[in-house]
N, C-alpha and C positions, 0 to 999 in steps of 0.2 A: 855396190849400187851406183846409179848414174850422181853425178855430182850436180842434184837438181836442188829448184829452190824449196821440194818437200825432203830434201835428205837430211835436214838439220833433227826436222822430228821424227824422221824413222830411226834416228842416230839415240836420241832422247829415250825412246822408248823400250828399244832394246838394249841402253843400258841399264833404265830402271827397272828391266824384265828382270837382267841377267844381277843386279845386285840384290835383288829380290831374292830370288833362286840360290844365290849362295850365301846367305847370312850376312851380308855388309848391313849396318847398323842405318837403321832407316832414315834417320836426321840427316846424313851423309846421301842420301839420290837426287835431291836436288840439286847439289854441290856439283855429283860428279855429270849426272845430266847438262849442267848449264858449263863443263869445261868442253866436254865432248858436243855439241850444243859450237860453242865459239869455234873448233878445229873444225868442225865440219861446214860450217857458214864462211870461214875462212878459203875452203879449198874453193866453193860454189862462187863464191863473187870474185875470186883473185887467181887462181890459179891457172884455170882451162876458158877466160876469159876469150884468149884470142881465135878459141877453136868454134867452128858452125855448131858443131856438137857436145853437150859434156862430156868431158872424160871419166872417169872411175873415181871413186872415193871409198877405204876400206877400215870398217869399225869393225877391231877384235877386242873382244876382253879374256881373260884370264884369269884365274884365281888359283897356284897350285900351293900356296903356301900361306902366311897370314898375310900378304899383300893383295891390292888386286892391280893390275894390271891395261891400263888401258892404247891401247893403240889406231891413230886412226894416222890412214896413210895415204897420197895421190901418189900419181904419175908425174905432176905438171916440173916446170923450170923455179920453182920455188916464189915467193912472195912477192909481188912488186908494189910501190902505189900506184892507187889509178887513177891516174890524167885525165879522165873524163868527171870523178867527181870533186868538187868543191870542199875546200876544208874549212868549216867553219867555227867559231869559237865551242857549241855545241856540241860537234861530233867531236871536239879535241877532249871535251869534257866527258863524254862518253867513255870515248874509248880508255881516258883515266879512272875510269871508276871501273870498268872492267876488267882493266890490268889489276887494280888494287885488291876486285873481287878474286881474282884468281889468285893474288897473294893470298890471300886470307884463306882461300880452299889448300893451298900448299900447306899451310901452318899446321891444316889438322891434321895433317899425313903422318 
């Protein structure tokens, strides 16, 4: 899909289709919706930033064993900060509580 700023919830949604569809324990879709959720808002704001057009952004999931598998993948040069926005005590605090959220989603694994 285009790495737009609607790709985060078509990202969301086809995983909470697809762990639906294979038995993953329900308390666990919003976990994994809001990891795949952050990888995909990741590629859109940071990645294909310097291009006129988005580039690609690619959610697979997988389930062939008792694990499930998720993958989301870009094309771009990898992560950089970006120089056009401001960092403020706020967003440092955000993005702390998002990492720690994602610790926490790790833990249940």
């Amino acid at each position: 899909m285009p790495a737009s700023p609607e790709s985060p919830g078509l990202a969301r949604r086809f995983v909470r289709a697809y762990a639906a569809r294979h038995g993953i324990r329900a308390d666990l879709h919003a976990a994994l919706a809001l990891c795949v959720s952050e990888a995909v808002s990741n590629v859109v704001v940071h990645v294909y930033r310097a291009l006129d057009e988005p580039g690609e952004v690619q959610v697979e999931a997988h389930k062939p064993d008792s694990y499930l598998y998720l993958y989301v993948r870009d094309h771009g040069g990898g992560l950089a900060p970006r120089q056009d926005t401001p960092r403020s005590a706020s967003d440092c605090r955000s993005s702390r509580l998002r990492s720690q959220a994602l610790a926490r989603l790790a833990a249940l694994a």
